[in-house]
N, C-alpha and C positions, 0 to 999 in steps of 0.2 A: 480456562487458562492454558493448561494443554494444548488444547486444537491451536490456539493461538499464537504459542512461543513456534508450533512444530511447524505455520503457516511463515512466521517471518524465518526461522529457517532456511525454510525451504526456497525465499527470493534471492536472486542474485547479487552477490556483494557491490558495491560499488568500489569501482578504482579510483586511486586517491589520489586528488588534483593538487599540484603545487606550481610552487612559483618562484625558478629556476635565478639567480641574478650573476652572468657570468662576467669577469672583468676576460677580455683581449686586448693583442697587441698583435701587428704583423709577423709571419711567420717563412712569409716567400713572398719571391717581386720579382718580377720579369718585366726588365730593364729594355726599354728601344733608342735608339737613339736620342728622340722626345717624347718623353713621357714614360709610364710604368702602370700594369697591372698589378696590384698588390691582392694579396690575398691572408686575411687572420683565419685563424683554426683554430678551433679550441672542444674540446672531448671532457663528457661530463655522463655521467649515469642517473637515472632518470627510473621510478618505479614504472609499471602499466597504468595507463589511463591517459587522460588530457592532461596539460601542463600549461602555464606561462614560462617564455623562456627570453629572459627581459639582458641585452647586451647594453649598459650605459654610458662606455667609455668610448665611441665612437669620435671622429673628427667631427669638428663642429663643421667644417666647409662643405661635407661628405653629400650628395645630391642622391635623391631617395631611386632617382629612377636610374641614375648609373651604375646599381650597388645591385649584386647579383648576389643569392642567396642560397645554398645548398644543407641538404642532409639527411645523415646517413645514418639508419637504423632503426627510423620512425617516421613518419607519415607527416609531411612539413602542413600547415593549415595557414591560415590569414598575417601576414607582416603586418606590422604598423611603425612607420619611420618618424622620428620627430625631430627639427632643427632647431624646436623653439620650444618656452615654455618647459624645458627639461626637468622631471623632478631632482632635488636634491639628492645625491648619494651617500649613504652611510659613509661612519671614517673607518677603513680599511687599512691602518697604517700597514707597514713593509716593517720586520725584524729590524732593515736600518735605522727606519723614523724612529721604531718605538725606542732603540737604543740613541737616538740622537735625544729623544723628548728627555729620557733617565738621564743622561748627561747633565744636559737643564739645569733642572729639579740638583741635583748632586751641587754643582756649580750653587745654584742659589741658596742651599742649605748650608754650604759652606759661608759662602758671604756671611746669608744671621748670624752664624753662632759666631763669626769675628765680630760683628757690629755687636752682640750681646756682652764679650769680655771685654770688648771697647768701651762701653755702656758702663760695665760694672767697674775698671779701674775708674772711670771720672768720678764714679759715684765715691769712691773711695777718695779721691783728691777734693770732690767739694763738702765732702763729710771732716775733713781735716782742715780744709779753707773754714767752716762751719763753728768747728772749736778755736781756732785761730779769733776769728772772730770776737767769739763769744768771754776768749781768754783777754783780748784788747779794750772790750768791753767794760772787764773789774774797776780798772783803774777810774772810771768816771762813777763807781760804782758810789754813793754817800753814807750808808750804813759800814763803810770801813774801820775795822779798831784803827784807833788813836795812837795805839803804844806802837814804840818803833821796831818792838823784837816781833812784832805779830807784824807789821806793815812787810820788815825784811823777810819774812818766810812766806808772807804771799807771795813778796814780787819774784822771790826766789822759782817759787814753785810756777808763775807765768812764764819765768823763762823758758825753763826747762819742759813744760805740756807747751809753751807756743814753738819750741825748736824742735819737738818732737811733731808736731803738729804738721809747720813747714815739710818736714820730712818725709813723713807720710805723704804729704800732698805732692811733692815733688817726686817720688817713689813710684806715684798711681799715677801720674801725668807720663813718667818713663815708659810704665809698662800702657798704656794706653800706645803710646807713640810706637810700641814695640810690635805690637798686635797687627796695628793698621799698615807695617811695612807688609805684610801679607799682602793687603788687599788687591797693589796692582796687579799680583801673578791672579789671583780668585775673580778679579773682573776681566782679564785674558781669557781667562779658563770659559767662564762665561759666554762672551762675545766669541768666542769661538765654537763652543758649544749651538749658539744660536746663526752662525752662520753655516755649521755644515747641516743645521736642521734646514735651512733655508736652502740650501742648494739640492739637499733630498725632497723639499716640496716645496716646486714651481708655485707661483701665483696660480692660483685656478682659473683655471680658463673654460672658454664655453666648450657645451661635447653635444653629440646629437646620442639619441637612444634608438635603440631596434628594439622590438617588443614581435614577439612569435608564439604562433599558437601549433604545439607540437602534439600528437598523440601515438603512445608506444602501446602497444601487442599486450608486449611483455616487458618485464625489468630487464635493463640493460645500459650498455653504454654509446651514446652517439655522439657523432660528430660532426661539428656546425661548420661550415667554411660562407667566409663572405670575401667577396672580389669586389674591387673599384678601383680606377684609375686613378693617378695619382701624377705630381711633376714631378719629374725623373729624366735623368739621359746616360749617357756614356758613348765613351768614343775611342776609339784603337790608339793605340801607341806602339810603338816597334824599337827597336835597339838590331841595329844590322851588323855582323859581322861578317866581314872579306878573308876569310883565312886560306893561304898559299898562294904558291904562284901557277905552277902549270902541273896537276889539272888545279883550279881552284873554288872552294866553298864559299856559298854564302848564307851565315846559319841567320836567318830572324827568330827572337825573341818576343814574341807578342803580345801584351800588356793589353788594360783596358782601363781607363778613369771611367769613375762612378760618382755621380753625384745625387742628391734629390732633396730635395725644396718639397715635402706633402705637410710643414709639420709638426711630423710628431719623429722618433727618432728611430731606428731601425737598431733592433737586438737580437742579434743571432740568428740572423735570419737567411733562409736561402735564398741565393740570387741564381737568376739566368739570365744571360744576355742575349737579346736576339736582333737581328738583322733587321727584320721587319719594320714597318711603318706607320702605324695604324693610322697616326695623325695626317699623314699625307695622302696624295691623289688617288684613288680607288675606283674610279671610273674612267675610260678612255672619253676626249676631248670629241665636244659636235664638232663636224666639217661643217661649214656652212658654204652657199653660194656665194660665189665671186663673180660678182659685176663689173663689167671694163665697158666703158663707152669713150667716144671720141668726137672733139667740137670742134668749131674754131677757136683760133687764139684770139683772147681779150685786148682788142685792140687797147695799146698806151693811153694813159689818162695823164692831163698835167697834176702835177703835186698840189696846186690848190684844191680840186678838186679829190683828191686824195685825202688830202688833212680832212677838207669836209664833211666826208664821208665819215670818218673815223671814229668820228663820237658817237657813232648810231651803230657800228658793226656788230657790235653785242648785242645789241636788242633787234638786231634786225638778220643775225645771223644768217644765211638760208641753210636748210635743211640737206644733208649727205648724207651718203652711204656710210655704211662704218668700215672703217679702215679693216685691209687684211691684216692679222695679224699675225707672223714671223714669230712662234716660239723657240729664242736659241739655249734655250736651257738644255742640258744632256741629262737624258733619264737612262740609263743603266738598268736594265733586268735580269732577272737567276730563274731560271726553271723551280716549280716549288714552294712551297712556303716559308721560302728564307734558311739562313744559318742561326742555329741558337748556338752558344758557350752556356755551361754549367761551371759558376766558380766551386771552386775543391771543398773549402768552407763554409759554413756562414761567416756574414759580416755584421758586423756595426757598424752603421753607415748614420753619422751625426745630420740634423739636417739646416741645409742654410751652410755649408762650412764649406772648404776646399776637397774638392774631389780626391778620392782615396784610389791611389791604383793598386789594378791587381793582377798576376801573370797569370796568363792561360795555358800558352806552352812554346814549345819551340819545333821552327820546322828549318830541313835542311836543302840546300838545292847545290846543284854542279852551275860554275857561273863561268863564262866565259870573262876576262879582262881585258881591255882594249879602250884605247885613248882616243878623246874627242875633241876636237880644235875648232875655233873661229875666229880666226886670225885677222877679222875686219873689228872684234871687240876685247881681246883677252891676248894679254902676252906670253901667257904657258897653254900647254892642252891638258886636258884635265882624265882623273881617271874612273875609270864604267865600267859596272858590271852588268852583263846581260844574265838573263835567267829565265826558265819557263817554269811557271806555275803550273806540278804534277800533281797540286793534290786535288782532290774533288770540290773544293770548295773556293769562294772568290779573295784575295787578298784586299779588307778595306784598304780605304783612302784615308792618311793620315795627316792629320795638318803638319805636324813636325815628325821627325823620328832621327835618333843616335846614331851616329854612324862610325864604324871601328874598322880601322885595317889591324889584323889580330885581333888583340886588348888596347890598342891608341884610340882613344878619339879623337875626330877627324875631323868633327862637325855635324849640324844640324840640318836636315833641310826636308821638306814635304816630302810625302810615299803615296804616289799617283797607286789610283786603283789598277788589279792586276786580274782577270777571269779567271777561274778555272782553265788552263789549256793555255792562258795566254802569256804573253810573253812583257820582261817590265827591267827596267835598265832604271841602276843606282847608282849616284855620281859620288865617290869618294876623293874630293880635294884635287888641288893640282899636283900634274906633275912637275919638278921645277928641272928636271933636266931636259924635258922637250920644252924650247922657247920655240914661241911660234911670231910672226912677222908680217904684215900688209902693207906693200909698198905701192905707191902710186905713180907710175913711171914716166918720167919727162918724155914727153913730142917734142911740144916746141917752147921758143926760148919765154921764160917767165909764165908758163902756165904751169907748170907740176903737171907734165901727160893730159890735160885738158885742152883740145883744141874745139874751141866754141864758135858759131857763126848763129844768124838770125834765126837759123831752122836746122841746126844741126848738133851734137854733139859726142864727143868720143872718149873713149878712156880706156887704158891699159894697166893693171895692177898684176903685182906678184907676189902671191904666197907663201914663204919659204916655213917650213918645221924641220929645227935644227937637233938632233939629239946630242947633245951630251955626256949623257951616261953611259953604261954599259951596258946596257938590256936593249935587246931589238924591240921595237912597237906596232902593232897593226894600229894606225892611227884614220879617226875618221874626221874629212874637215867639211867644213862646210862654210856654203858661202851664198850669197844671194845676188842676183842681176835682175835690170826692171822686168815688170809685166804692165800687157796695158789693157783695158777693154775698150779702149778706143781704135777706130780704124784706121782714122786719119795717124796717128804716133804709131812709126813703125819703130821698132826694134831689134837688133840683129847683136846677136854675141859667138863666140868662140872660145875656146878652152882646151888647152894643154898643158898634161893631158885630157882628153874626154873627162868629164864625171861620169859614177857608177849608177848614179841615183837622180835622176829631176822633181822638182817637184814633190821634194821628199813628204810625206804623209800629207798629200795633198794639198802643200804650199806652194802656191805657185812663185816661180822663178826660184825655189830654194833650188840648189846641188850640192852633191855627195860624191868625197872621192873618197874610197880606198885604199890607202896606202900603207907601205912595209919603210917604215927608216929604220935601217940598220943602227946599229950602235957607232957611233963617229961620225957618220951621215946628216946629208941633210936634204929633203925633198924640196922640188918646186911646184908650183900650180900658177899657170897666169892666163888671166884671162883677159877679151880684150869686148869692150861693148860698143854699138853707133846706137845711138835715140835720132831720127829724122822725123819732122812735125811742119808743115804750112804755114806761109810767113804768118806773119801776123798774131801768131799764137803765143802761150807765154807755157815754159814747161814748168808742170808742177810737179 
């Protein structure tokens, strides 16, 4: 027995296997435009040896092969994913439930013990109805004495137990009635009771389970991270302010809406937001071969023969090349892999609701100011601030954004994206003391400056920006004359003075003049256009 006890001794112990069941909940999400990486975490101590490490509360939608799985401090072995068939999980209340179920229970035990005193006065009123009864009763009774002094001390003594009787009964009917005034506050108390349990616990809904086979060394504490994408966005928001005149500031305030649709609901969780894309293009486009050949023209068909044909063009299609195709979408790139923001907090981000915004920070820039006219559609010119973008990184594109001269606001309008290095003009409202004017100047009699023939046309207009106020202006106008890509339409124009600019940002026929109106002043610009085209023609 000896050699024996000193033989199992002497083998090595075995590490003791358990079976881990961790609840999660997100804990950080890195937000893109469209869409989000979420990531739950959750840290738990674990003896030496093999383990089951079974995560139940996962999303039901959750896709096994999108779901990345990490950790740290032991030796990760075989996942097993389930969407379906999930076993039941134990009830886990939360301190709130369990304090909402006590509530209940409090509520409902209060109700008995009213229905119980309620109970006991009536018994009290029909125990008195009972005697009543039983006193009304006598009088048909036929073993009654005969003599009148005994008849008078019975009927005496009915009066007096059946008035007492009544009394009683009407006494126990009072306090009954008195009791049950209670009861509508104890069935409030109730129904309220049961609806904040209900708002502490959702309808159950379906969940998928992670199930992991972990083995530690040693005891210790690890920690499990799982990643999967999720529906999510956010998008820029800005608040502009123009503060001074000469030199002058233009401070942005830059904000981000957050929203996300995965779900389930976000608790205190870390956000990042980043620039990136993941959902969009990641590969540059095939060039393909471009085919150009050249025929004769299809000789005219009559339209009988036309209709004829018609019914069959579909099924008799002939076969073509496939059209080139002209991508005019603008794709925008950064050097890098994008700009992230780290919000300051965590948030609570509800899901399915209205986006929550939240400030990032604020940047300051030196702006120049200077007025903009188009005196062919607006009758003020309006006011701009130019500005170059010093910091390292790009200014999004915002659908709308606040606009303030000081603390006024001004108004609302889009914020064109800005590069690093690049430069981005902000339109802050008109101004009302430059009215600006486009007049179309009589030639001849009853055309208003239009002198028109078969193949010809002409026009003279003038400009005028009148200042008003008292502040001198660098004012920029702008104005447009045709262009043609036709050879036959010729085109000829002139302008005084000259413009600064043609073809401003590569629009053809736009110009740009430059101009200083003093304060009481008033500039001119006229220009004068001929369109010439072959008889027969018709100008479009």
């Amino acid at each position: 027995m000896r050699i024996v006890a000193a033989c199992l001794l002497s083998l090595p112990t075995v590490a003791q296997a358990d079976t881990f069941t961790l609840a999660s909940a997100p804990t950080a999400a890195v937000v893109y435009g469209y869409g989000a990486q979420v990531t739950r975490e959750v840290a738990f101590t674990v003896p030496a040896g093999s383990h089951e490490v079974i995560l139940p509360d996962l999303p039901a939608w959750m896709q096994g092969d999108m779901l990345r799985v990490s950790l740290d401090g032991a030796r990760l072995g075989a996942t097993q994913f389930r969407s379906s068939a999930v076993p039941p999980r134990p009830d886990t209340d939360s301190a709130a439930v369990t304090s909402a179920k006590d509530r209940i229970k409090a509520a409902e035990r209060a109700i008995t013990d009213l229905e119980d005193r309620v109970a006991e006065a009536r018994l009290a009123a029909a125990a008195a109805e009972a005697k009543v009864g039983f006193l009304g009763a006598l009088g048909t009774n036929e073993g009654l004495p005969s003599d009148v002094t005994t008849l008078s001390d019975i009927a005496r003594m009915v009066e007096t137990e059946t008035l007492a009787a009544r009394q009683a009964a009407l006494a126990a009917q009072q306090r009954a009635r008195d009791i049950e005034r209670d009861r509508e506050d104890l069935d409030k108390e109730l129904n309220d009771a049961k609806a904040a349990l209900a708002a502490l616990t959702p309808p159950p809904k379906e969940v998928s389970q992670l199930t992991l086979s972990v083995t530690a060394e040693a005891e210790g504490e690890l920690t499990l991270s799982l990643s999967y994408p999720v529906d999510a966005g956010w998008r820029p928001v800005y608040d502009l302010y123009l503060r001074g005149d000469d030199p002058s500031t233009l401070e942005i305030v830059r904000g981000a809406m957050i929203a996300q649709y995965s779900g389930e609901n976000w608790e205190d969780v870390a956000v990042t937001l980043s620039t990136l894309a993941p959902a969009s293009q990641i590969r540059p486009s095939v060039v393909a071969p471009q085919l150009r050949r050249i025929e004769e023209p299809e000789p005219p068909r009559p339209m009988a023969s036309l209709r004829k044909e018609s019914g069959s063009m579909d099924a008799a299609a002939p076969v073509m090349e496939s059209a080139v195709r002209f991508d005019d979408s603008v794709a925008t790139s950064f050097d890098g892999p994008g700009v992230t923001y780290t919000v300051a907090r965590p948030l609570d981000l509800a899901s399915g609701v209205d986006a929550t915004r939240v400030n990032l920070d604020q940047l300051s820039f030196d702006a120049r100011r200077y007025a903009h006219a188009a005196p062919a559609f607006d009758n003020t010119a309006y006011l701009m601030a130019e500005f170059t973008n010093t910091t390292q990184e790009p200014l999004l594109a915002a659908n709308e954004a606040a606009l303030y001269i000081d603390n006024t606001l001004v108004g609302r309008a889009p914020f064109p994206q800005v590069p690093a290095g690049g430069e981005g003009d902000v339109p802050f409202g008109p101004i009302e003391d430059l009215q600006v004017s486009y007049t179309i100047l009589n030639q001849s009699e009853g055309d208003r400056g239009i002198i028109s023939r078969s193949n010809a046309q002409r026009q003279q207009v003038r400009m005028d920006i009148e200042n008003l106020g008292r502040t001198d202006w660098e004012v920029e106008v702008q104005a447009a004359v045709p262009y043609t890509i036709q050879d036959d339409l010729i085109i000829k124009w002139s302008a005084a003075p000259e413009p600064d600019e043609t073809n401003v940002e590569d629009q053809r026929g736009v110009l740009q003049w430059n101009i200083d109106v003093a304060a009481g002043e008033t500039g001119e610009i006229e220009i004068q256009q001929e369109l010439n085209w072959p008889d027969g023609m018709v100008l479009r």
